[in-house]
N, C-alpha and C positions, 0 to 999 in steps of 0.2 A: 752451690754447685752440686751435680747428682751426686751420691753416696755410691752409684756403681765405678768409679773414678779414682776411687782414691784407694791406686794401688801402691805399697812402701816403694820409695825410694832408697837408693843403695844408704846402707847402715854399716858398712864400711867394718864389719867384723867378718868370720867366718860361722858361719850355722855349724860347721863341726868341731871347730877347735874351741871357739869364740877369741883368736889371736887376731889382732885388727889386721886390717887390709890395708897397707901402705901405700902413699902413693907412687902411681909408675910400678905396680905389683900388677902382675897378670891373675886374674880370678875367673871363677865361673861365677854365673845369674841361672836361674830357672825358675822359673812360672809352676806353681804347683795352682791344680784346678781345686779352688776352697768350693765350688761350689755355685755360690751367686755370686763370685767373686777371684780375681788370680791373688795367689800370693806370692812375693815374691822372694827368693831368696840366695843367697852366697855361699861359695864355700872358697877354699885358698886351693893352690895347684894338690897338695898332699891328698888334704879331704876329697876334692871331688871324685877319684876312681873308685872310693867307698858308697858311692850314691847309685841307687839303683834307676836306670833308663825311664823304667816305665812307670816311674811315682810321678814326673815331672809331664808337662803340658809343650813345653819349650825349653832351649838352652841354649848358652852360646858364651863363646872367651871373650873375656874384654879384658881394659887394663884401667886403671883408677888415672885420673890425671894427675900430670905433673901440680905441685900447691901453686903455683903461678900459671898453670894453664886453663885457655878462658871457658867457654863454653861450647862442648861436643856434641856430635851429631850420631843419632841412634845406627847402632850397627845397619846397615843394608842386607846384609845376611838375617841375623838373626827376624830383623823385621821380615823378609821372605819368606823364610822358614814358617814362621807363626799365622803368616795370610794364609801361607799355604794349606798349612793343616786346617784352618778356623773353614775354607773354602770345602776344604774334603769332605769334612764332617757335614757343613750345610746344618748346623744346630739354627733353630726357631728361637733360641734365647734370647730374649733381649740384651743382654749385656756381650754376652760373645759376637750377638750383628753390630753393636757399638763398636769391638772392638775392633771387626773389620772390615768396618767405613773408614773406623780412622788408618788402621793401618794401610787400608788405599788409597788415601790422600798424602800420607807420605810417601810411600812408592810412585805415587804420580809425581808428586813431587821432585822425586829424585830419578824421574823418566824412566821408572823402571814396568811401568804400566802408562797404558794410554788410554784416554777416555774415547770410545767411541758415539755413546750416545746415551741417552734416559730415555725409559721411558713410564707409563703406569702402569702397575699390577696392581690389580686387588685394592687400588685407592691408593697405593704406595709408591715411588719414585723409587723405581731401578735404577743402578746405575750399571751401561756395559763397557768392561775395561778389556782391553788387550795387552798381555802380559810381553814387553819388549824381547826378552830370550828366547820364546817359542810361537810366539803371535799366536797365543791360546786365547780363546774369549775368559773372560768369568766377570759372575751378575752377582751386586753385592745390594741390600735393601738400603737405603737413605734410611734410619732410624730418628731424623727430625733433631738435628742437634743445635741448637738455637745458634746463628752466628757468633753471636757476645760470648759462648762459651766453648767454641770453637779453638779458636789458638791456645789458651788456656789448656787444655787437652791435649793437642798435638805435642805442645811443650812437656804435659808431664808425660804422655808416648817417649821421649825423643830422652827424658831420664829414667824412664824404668827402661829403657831397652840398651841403655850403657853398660 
């Protein structure tokens, strides 16, 4: 699988305290921009008002599950938030257009976008979505993600965005 993918999943401590994150604890998540790469990282309720805004890429509350609860679905907020900005920006990168293809497929997924149509640019497969809240258009690039490695992906999307 690509190496631009393999972003941490939750590690279950705090980056500021390093006092574990329990489960059914409320935490923050934030996406700091490594570069060719997001990182990602934790803090507990205490730590995060010591974190400055503008270090981080993305953020957002969540809560650890319960040790006998099964498998959770990525915040819809936070995933919006993060399309959104990846959108604004319009960055050429290959890895930040990876990451929002995928984060369109979940939002389509969860009806929160609608697919209008594809079409080609430049040799490339557009894809045009309609944002269900405001019926705003936005054009995301198809960056060619082989099927077989597809769910794969969207699954680790759906646990870094816990």
């Amino acid at each position: 699988m690509d190496e631009d993918w393999k972003i941490e999943k939750r590690k279950g401590a705090c980056e500021g305290c390093a006092k574990p994150i329990v489960p059914e604890q409320d935490y923050f998540a934030a996406l700091f921009d490594g570069g060719s790469q997001f990182v990602r990282r934790e803090f507990c309720a205490a730590c995060w008002p010591a974190q400055q805004a503008s270090a981080f890429f993305s953020c957002w509350k969540a809560r650890t599950p319960p040790p006998d609860g099964g498998p959770k679905r990525a915040d819809t907020g936070a995933t919006e938030e993060t399309f959104a900005r990846l959108v604004a920006e319009g960055s050429a990168e290959p890895a930040r257009q990876r990451l929002a293809f995928l984060l369109s497929l979940i939002l389509l997924q969860r009806r929160r976008l609608k697919l209008l149509d594809t079409v080609t640019c430049d040799g490339r497969e557009v894809l045009r979505f309609e944002r269900s809240e405001d019926k705003s258009t936005v054009e995301i690039v198809n960056p060619g993600i082989p099927d077989n490695e597809l769910d794969s992906l969207k699954s680790e999307m759906d646990a870094l965005l816990r």
